[in-house]
Every structure is written in C-alpha cells, then in structure tokens.
N, CA, C and O atoms as a GROMACS GRO file, in nm:
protein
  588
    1UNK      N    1   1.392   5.205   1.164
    1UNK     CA    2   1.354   5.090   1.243
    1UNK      C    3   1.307   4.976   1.153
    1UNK      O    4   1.321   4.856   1.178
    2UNK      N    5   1.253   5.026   1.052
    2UNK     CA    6   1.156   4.892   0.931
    2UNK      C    7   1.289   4.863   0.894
    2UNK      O    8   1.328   4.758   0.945
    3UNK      N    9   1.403   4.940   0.797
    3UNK     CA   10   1.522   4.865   0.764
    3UNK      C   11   1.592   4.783   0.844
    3UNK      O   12   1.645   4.683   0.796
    4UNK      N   13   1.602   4.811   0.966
    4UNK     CA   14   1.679   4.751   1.032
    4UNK      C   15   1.582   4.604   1.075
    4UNK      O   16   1.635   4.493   1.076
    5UNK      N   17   1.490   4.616   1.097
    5UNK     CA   18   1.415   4.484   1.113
    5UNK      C   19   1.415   4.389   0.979
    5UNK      O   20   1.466   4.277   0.969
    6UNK      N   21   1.358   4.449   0.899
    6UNK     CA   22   1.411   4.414   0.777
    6UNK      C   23   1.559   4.293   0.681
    6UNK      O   24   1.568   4.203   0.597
    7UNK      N   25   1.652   4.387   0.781
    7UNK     CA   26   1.792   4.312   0.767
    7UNK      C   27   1.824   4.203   0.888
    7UNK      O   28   1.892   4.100   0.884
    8UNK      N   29   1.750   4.264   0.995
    8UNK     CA   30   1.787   4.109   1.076
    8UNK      C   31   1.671   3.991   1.056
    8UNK      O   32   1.692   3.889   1.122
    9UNK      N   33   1.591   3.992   1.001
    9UNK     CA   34   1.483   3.859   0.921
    9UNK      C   35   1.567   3.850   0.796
    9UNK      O   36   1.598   3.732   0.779
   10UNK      N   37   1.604   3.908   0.727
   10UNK     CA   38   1.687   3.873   0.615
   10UNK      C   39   1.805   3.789   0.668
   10UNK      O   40   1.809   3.675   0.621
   11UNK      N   41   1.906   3.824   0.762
   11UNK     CA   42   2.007   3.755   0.795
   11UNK      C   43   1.968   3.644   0.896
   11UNK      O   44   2.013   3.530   0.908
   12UNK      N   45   1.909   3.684   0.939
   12UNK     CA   46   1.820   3.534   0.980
   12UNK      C   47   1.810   3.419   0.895
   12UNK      O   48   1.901   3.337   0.898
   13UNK      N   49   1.735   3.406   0.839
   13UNK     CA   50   1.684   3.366   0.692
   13UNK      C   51   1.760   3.287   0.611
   13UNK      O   52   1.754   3.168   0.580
   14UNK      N   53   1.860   3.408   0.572
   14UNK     CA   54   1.975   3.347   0.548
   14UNK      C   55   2.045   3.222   0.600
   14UNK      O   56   2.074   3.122   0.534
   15UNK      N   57   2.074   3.248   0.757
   15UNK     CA   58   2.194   3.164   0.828
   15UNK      C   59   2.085   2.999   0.877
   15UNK      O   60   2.131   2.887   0.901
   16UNK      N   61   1.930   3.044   0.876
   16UNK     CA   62   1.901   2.916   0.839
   16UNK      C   63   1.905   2.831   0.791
   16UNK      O   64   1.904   2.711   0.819
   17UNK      N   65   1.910   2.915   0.672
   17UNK     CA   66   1.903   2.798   0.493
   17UNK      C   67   2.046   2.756   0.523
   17UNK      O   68   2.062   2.635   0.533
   18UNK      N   69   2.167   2.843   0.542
   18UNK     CA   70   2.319   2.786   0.521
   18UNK      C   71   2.324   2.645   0.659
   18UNK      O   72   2.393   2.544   0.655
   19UNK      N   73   2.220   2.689   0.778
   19UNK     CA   74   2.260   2.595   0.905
   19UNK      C   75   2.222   2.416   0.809
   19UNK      O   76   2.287   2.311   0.813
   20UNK      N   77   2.069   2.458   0.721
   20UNK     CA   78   2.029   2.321   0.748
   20UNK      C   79   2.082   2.295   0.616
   20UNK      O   80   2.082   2.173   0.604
   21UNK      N   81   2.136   2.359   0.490
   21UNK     CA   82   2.190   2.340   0.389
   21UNK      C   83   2.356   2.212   0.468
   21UNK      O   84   2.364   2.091   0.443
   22UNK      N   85   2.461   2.294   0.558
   22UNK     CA   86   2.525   2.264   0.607
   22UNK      C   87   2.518   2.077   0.656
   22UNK      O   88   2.584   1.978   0.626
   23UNK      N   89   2.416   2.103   0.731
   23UNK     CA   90   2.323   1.940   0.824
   23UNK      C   91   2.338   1.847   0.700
   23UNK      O   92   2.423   1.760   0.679
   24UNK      N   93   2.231   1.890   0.620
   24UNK     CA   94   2.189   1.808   0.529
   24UNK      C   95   2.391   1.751   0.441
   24UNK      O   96   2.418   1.643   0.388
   25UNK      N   97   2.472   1.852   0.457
   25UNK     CA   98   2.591   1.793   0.367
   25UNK      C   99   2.664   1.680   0.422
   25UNK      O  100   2.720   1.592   0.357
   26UNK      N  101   2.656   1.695   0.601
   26UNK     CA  102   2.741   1.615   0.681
   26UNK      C  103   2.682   1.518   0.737
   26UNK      O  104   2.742   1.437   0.809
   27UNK      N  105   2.556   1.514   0.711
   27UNK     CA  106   2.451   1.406   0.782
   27UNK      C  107   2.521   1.262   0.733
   27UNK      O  108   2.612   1.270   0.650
   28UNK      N  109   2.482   1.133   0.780
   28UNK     CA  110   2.536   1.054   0.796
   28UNK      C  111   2.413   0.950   0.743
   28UNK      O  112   2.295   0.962   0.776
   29UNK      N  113   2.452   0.876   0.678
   29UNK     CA  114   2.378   0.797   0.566
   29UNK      C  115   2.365   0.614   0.647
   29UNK      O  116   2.402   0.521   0.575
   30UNK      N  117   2.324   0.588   0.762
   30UNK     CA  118   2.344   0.419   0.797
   30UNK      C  119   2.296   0.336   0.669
   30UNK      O  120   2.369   0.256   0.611
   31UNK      N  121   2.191   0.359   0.640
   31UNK     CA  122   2.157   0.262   0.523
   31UNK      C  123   2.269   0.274   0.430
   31UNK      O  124   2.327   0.176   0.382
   32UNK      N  125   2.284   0.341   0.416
   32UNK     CA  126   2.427   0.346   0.237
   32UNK      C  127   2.338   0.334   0.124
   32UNK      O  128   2.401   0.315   0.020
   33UNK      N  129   2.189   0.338   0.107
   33UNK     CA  130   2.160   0.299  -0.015
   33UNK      C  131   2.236   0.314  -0.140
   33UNK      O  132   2.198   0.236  -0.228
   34UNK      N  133   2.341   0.399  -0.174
   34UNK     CA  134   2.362   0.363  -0.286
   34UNK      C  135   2.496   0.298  -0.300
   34UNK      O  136   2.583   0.346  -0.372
   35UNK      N  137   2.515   0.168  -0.217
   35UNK     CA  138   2.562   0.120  -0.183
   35UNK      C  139   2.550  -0.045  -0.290
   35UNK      O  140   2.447  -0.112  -0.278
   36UNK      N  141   2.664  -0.092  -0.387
   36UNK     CA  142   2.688  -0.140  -0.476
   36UNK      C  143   2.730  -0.306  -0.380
   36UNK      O  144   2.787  -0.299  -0.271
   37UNK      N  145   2.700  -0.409  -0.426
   37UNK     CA  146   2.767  -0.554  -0.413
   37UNK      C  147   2.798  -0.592  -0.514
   37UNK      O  148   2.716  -0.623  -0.600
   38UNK      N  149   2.946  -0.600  -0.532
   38UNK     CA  150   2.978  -0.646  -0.632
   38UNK      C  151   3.035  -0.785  -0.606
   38UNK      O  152   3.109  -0.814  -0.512
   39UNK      N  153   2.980  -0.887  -0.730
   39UNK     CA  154   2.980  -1.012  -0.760
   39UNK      C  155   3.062  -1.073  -0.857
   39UNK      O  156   3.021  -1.096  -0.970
   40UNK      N  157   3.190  -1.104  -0.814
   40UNK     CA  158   3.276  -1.206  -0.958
   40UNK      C  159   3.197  -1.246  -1.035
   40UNK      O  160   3.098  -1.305  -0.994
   41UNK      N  161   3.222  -1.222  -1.183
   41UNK     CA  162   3.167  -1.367  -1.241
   41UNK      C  163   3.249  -1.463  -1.279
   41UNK      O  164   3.370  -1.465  -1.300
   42UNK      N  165   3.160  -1.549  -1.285
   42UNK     CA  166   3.251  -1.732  -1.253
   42UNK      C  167   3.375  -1.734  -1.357
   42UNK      O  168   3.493  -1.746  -1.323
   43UNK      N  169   3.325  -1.719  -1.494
   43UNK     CA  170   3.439  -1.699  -1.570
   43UNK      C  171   3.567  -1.666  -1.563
   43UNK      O  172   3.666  -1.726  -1.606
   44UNK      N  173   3.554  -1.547  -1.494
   44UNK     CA  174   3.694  -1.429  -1.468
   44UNK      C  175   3.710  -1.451  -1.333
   44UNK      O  176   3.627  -1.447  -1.242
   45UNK      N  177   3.901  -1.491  -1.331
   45UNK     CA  178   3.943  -1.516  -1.232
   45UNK      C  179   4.034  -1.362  -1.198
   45UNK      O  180   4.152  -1.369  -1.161
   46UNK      N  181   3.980  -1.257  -1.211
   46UNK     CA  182   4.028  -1.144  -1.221
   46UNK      C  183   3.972  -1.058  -1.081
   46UNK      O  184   3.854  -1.057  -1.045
   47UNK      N  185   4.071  -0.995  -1.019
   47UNK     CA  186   4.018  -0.896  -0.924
   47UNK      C  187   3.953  -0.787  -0.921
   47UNK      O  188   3.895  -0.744  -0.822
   48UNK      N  189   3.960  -0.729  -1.041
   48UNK     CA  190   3.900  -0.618  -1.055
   48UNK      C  191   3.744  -0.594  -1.068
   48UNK      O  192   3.666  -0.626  -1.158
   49UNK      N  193   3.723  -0.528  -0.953
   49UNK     CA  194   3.575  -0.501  -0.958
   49UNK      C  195   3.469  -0.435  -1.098
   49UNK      O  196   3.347  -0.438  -1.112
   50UNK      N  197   3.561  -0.387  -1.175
   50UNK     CA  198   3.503  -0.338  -1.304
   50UNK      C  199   3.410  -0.476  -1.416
   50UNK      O  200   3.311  -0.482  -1.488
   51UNK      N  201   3.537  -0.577  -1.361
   51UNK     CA  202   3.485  -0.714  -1.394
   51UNK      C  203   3.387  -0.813  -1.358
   51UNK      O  204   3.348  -0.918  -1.410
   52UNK      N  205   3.358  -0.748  -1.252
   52UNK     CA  206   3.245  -0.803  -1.180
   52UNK      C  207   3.089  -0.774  -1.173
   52UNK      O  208   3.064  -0.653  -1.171
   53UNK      N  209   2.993  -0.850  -1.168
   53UNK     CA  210   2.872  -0.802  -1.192
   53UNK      C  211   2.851  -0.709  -1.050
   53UNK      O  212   2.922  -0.738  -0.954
   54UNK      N  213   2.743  -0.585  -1.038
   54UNK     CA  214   2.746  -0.493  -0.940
   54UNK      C  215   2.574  -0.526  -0.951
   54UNK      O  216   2.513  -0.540  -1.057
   55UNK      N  217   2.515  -0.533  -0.813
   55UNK     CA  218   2.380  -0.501  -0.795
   55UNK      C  219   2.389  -0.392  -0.685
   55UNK      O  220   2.466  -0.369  -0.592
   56UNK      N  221   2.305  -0.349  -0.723
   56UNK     CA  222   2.301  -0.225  -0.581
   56UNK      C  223   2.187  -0.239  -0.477
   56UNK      O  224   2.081  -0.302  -0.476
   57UNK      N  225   2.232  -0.179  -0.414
   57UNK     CA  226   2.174  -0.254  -0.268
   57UNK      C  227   2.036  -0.187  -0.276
   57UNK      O  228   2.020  -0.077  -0.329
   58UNK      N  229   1.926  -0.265  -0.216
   58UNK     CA  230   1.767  -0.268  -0.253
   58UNK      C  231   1.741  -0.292  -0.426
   58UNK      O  232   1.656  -0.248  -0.504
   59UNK      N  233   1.833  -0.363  -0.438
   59UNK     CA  234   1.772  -0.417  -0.608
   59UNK      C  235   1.633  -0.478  -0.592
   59UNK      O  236   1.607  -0.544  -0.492
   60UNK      N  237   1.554  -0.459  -0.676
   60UNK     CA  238   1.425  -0.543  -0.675
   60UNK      C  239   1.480  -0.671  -0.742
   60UNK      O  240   1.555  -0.692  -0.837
   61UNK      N  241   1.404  -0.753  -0.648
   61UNK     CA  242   1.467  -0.918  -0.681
   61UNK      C  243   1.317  -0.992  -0.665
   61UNK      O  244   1.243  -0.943  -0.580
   62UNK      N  245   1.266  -1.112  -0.744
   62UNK     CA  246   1.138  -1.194  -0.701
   62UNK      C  247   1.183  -1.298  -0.679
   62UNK      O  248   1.244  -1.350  -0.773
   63UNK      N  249   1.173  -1.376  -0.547
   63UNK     CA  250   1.163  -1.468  -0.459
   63UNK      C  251   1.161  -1.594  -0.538
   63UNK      O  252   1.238  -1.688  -0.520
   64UNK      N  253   1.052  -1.586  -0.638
   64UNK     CA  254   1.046  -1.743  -0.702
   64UNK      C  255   1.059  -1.712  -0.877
   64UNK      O  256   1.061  -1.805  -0.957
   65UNK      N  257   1.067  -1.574  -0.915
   65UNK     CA  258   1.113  -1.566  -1.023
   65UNK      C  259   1.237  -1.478  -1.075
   65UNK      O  260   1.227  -1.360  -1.042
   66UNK      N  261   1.348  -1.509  -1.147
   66UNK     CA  262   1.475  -1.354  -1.110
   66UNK      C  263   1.502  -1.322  -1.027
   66UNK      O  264   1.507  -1.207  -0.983
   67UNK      N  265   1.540  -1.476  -0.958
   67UNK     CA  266   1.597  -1.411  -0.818
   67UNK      C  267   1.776  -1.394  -0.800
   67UNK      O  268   1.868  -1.467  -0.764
   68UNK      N  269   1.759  -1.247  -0.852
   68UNK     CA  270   1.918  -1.192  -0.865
   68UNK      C  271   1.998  -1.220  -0.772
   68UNK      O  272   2.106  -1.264  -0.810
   69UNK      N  273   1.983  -1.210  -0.657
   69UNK     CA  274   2.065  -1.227  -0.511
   69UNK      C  275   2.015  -1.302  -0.439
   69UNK      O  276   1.990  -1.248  -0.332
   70UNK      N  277   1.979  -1.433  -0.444
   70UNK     CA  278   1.954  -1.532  -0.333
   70UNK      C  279   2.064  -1.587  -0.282
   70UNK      O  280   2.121  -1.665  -0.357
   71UNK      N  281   2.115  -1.569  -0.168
   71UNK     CA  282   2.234  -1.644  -0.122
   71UNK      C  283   2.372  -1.651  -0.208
   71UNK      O  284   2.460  -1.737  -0.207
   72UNK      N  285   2.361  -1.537  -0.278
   72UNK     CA  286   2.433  -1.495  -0.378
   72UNK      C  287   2.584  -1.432  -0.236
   72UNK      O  288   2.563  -1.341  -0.155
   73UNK      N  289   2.687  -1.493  -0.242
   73UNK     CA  290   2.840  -1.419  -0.135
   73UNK      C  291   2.836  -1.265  -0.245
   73UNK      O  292   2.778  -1.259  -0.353
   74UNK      N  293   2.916  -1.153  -0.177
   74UNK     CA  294   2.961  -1.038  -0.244
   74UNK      C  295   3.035  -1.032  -0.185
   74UNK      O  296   3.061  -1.110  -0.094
   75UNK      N  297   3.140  -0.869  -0.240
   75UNK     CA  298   3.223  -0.851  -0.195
   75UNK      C  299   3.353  -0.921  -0.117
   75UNK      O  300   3.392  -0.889  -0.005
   76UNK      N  301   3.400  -1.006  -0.187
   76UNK     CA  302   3.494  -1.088  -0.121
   76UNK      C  303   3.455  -1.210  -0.001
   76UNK      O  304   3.532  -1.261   0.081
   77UNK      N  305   3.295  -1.238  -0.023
   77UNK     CA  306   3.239  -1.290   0.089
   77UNK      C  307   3.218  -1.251   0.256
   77UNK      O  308   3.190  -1.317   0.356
   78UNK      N  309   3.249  -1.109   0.227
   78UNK     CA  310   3.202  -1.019   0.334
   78UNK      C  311   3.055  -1.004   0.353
   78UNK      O  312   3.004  -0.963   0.457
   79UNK      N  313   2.991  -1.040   0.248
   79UNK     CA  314   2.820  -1.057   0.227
   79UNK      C  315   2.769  -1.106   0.190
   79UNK      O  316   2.812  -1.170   0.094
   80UNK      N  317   2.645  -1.120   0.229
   80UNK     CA  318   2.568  -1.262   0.181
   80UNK      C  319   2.440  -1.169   0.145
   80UNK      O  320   2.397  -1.091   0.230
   81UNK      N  321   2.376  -1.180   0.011
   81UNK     CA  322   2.248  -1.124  -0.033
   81UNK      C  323   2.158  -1.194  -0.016
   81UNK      O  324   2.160  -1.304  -0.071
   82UNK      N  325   2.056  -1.161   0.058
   82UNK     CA  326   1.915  -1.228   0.035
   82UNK      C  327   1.792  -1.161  -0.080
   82UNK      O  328   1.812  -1.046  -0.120
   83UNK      N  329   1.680  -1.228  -0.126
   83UNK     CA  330   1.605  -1.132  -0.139
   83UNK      C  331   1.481  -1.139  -0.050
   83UNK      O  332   1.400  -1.230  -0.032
   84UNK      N  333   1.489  -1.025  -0.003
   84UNK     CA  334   1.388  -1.006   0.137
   84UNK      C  335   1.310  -0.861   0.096
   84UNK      O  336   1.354  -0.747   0.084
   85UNK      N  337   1.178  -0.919   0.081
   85UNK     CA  338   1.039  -0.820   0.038
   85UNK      C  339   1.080  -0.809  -0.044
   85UNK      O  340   1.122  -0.694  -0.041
   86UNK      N  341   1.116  -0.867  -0.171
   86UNK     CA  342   1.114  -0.827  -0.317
   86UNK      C  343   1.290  -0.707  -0.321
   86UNK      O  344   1.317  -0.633  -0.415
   87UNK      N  345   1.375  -0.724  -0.196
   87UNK     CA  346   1.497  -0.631  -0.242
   87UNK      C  347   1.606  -0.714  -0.210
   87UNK      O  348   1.594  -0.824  -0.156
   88UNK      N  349   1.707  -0.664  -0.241
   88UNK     CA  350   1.830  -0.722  -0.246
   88UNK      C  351   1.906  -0.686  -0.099
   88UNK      O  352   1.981  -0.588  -0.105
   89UNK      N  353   1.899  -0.728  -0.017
   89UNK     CA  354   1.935  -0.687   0.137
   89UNK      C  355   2.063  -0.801   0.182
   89UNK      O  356   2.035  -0.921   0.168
   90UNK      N  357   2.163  -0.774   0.221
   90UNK     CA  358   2.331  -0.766   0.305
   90UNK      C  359   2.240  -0.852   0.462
   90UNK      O  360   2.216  -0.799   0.571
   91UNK      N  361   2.212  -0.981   0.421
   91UNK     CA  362   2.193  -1.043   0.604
   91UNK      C  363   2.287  -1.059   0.661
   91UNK      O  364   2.275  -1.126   0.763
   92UNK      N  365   2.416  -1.012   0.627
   92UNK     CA  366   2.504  -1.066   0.729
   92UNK      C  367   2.558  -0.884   0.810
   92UNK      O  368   2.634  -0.859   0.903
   93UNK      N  369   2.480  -0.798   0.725
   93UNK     CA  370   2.515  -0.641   0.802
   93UNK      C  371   2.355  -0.581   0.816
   93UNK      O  372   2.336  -0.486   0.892
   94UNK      N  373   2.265  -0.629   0.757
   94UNK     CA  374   2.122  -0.552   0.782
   94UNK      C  375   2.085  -0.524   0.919
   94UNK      O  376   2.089  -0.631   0.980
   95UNK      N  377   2.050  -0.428   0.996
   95UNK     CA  378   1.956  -0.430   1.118
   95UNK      C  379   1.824  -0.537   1.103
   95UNK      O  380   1.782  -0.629   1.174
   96UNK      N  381   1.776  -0.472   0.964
   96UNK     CA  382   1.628  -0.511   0.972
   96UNK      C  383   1.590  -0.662   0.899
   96UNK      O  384   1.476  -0.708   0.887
   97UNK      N  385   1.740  -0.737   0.846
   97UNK     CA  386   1.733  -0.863   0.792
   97UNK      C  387   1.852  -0.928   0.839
   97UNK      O  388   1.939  -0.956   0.757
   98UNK      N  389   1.874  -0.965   1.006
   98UNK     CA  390   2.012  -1.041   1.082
   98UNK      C  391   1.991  -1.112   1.050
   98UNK      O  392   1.879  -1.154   1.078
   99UNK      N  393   2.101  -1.212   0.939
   99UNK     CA  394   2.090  -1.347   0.975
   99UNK      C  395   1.992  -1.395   0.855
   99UNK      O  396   2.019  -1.488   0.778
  100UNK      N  397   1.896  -1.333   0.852
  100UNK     CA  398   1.737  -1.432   0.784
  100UNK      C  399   1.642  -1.289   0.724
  100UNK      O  400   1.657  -1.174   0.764
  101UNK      N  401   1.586  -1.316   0.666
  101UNK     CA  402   1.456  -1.217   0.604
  101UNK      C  403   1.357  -1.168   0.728
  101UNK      O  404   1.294  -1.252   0.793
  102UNK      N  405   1.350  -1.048   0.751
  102UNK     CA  406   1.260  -1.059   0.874
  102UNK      C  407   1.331  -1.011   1.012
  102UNK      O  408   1.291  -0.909   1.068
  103UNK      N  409   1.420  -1.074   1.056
  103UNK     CA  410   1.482  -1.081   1.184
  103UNK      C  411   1.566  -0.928   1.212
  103UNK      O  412   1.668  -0.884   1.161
  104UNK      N  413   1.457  -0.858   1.335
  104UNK     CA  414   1.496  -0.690   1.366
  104UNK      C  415   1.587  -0.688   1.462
  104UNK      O  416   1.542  -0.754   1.557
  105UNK      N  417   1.705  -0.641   1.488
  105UNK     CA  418   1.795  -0.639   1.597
  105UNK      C  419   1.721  -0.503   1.669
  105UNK      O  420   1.676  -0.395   1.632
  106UNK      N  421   1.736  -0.570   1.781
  106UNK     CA  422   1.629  -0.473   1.904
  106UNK      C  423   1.742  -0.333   1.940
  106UNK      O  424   1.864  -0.344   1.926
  107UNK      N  425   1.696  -0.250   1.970
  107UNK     CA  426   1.752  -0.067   2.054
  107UNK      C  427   1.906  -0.137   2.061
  107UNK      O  428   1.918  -0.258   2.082
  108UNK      N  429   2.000  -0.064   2.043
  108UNK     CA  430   2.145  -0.091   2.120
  108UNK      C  431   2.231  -0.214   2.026
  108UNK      O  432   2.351  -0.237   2.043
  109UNK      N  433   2.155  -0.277   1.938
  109UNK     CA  434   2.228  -0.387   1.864
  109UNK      C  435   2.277  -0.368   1.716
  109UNK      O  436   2.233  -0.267   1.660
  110UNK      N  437   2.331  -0.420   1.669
  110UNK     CA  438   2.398  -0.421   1.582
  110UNK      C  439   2.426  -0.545   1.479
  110UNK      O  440   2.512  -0.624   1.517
  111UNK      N  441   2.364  -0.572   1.355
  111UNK     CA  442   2.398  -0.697   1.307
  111UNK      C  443   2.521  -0.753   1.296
  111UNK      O  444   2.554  -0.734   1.180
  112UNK      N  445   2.598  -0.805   1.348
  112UNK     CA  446   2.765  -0.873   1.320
  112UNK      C  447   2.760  -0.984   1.258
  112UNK      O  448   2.745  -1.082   1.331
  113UNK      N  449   2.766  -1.002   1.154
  113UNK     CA  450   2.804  -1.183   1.098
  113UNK      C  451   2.686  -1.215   1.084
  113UNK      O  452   2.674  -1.338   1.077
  114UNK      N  453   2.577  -1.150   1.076
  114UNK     CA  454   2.467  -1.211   1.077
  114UNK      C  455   2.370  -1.217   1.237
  114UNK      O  456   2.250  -1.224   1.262
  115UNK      N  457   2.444  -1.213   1.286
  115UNK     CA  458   2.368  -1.200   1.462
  115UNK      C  459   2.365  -1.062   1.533
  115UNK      O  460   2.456  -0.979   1.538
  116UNK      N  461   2.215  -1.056   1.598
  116UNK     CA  462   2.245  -0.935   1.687
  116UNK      C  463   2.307  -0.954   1.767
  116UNK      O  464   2.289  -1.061   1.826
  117UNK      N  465   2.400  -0.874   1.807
  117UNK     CA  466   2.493  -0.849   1.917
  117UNK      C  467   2.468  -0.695   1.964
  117UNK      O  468   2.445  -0.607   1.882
  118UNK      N  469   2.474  -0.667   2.124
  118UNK     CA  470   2.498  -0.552   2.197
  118UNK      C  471   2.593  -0.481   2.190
  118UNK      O  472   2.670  -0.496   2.286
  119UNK      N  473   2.622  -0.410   2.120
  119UNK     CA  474   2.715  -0.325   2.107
  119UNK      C  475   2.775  -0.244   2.205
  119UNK      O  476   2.889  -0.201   2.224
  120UNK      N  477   2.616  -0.229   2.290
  120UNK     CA  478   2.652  -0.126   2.408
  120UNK      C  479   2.770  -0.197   2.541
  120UNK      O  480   2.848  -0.140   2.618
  121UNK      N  481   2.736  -0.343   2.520
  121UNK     CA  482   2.800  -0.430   2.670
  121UNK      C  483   2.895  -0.544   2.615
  121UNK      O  484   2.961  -0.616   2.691
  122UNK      N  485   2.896  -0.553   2.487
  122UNK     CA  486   3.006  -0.715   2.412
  122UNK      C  487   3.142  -0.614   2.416
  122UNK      O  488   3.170  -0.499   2.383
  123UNK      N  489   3.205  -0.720   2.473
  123UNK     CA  490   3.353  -0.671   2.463
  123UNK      C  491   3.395  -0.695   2.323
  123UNK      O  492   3.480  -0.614   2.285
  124UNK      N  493   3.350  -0.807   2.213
  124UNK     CA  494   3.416  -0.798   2.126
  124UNK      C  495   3.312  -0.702   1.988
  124UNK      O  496   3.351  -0.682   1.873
  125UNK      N  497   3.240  -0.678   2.020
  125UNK     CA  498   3.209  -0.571   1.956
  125UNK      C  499   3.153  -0.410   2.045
  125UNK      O  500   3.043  -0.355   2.051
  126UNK      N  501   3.263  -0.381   2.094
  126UNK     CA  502   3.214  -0.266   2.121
  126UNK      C  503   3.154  -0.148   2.073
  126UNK      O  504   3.210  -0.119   1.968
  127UNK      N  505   3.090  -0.088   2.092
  127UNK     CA  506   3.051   0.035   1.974
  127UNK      C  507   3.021   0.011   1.791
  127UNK      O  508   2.951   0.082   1.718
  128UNK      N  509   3.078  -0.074   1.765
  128UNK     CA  510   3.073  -0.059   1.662
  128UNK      C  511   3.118  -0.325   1.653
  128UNK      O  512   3.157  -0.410   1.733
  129UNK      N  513   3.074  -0.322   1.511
  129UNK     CA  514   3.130  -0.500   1.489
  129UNK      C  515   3.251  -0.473   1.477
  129UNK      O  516   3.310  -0.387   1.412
  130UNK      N  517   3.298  -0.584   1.572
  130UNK     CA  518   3.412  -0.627   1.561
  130UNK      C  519   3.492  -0.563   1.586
  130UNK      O  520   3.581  -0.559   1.501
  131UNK      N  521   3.510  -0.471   1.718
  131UNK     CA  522   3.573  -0.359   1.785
  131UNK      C  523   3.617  -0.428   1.900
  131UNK      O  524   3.527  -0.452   1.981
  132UNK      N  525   3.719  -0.464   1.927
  132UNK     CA  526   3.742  -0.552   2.045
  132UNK      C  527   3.808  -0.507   2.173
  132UNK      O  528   3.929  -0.487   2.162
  133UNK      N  529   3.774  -0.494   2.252
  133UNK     CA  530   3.879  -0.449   2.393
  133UNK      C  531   3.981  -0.470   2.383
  133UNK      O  532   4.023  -0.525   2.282
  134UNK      N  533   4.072  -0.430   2.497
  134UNK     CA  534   4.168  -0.519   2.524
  134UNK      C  535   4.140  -0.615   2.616
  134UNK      O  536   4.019  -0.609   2.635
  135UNK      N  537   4.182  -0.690   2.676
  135UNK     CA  538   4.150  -0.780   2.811
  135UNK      C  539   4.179  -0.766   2.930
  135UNK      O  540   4.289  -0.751   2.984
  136UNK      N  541   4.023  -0.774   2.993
  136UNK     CA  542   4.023  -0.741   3.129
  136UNK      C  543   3.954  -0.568   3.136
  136UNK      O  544   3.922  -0.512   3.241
  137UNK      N  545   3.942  -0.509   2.997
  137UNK     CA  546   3.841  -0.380   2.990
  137UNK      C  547   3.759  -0.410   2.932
  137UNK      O  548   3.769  -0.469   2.824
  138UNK      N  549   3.618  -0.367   3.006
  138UNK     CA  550   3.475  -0.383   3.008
  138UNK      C  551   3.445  -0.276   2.869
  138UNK      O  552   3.523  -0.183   2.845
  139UNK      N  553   3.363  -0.294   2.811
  139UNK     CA  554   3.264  -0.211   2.722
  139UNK      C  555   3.182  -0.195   2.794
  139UNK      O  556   3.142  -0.300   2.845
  140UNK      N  557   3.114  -0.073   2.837
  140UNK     CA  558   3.004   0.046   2.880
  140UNK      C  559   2.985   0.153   2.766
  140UNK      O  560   3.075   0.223   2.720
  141UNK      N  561   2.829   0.155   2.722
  141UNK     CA  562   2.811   0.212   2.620
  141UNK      C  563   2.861   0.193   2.534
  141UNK      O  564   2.850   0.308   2.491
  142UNK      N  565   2.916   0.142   2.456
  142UNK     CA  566   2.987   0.168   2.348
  142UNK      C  567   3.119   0.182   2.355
  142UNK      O  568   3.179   0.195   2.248
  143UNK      N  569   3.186   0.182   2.467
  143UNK     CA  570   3.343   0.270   2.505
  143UNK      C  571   3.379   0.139   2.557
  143UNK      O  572   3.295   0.067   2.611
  144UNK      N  573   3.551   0.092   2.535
  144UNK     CA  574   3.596   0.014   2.607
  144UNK      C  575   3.636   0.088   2.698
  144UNK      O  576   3.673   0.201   2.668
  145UNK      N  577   3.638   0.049   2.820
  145UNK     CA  578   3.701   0.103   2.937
  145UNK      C  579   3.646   0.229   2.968
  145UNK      O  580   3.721   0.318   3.007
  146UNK      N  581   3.529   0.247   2.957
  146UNK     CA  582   3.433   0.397   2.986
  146UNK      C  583   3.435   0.366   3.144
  146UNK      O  584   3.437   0.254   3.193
  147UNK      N  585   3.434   0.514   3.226
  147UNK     CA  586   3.372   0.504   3.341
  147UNK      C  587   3.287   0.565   3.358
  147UNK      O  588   3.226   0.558   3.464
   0.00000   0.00000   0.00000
C-alpha cells in the first residue's frame, strides 16, 4: 500500500512539473520585450537590417539627456519611439503609451496607429489592428460576423 502511494505522488509530481514546464513553453509573450527597433542609419542607403542601428525595446533612454529614441521612426516607419519613464516604448503599438507618454487604452482596446480603438465592436479593427470586415458584417467580440 506505502509503494503504491508512493508511485502515484511520484507520478503526480511528475506530470505537474511536465504540465507547467509545458505552459510556461507555449505561453504567449504581448509585451515582446525582447523585441529589437531597428533604425537606418542616415549614411547607408542599404536595406539590410544588419546595417542598421537596433535598440531594443525598454532601452533606458533620459528625456533631456541621451535621448536615444525620441521621435526617433523604426522599422520601416511602422514605429515611432518615444522615451517614456526613462524607456524606449513603440507609441504607435504600446497599450500603456497610445499615441503620447502616459496614455492607457482602457479593457477591450487596442493601440492602432497610435489610438485606442475597440477591438471588441470596430469593424475595421476587429479582434486584432487592422483586421477589417467585410461590408455590411458587424464585429461582436472580436469576430466579424459572430452571432
């Protein structure tokens, strides 16, 4: 009876560590911290990102001194860096910096372009920026054309 109790707390035990070992592999990262902006430099009219200066996202940046990313475009001008609290923060994709240093997109929103938008009810961003219906289907939740 002790062995056998024994082996089912052992296999127990086991299939815990593998459940949250598992979680932890597939979990899903929103911030991206290690998440790179890379910046042409002026010089090089070259595409290659190897050529380009890279800050990574939450760089420490000072406001009025070394300020690495102030209004600095990245990535093909898909982004705009601010430095907000001393880091290098994406206002045109941040939740917690839409638009401006500061500015929190409320439950259900999503920064697009810089603005919160509802993700849950905008037809042109449904679920996700810049997810667009077709026309004449509603976004509910997140879903075009959910019933």
């Amino acid at each position: 009876m002790a062995k056998m109790l024994f082996k089912l707390i052992a296999a127990l035990s086991l299939l815990i560590t593998l459940s949250l070992h598992c979680q932890m592999a597939f979990s899903t990262d929103i911030d991206g911290d290690d998440q790179e902006y890379y910046i042409p430099l002026p010089h090089f009219t070259s595409r290659s990102r190897f050529l380009a200066t890279a800050i990574m996202k939450g760089a420490r940046c000072n406001p009025n001194a070394n300020n690495i990313c102030n209004g600095v475009s990245a990535n093909k001008g898909t982004e705009l860096l601010q430095c907000c609290k001393n880091k290098c923060v994406n206002v045109i994709g941040d939740m917690n910096n839409c638009g401006q240093c500061g500015k929190k997109c409320k439950q259900g929103e999503r920064c697009c372009g810089g603005v919160c938008m509802n993700i849950l009810k905008d037809v042109n961003n449904c679920g996700k920026c810049n997810k667009k219906c077709k026309p004449g289907i509603p976004c509910h939740i997140g879903f075009c054309g959910y019933a």
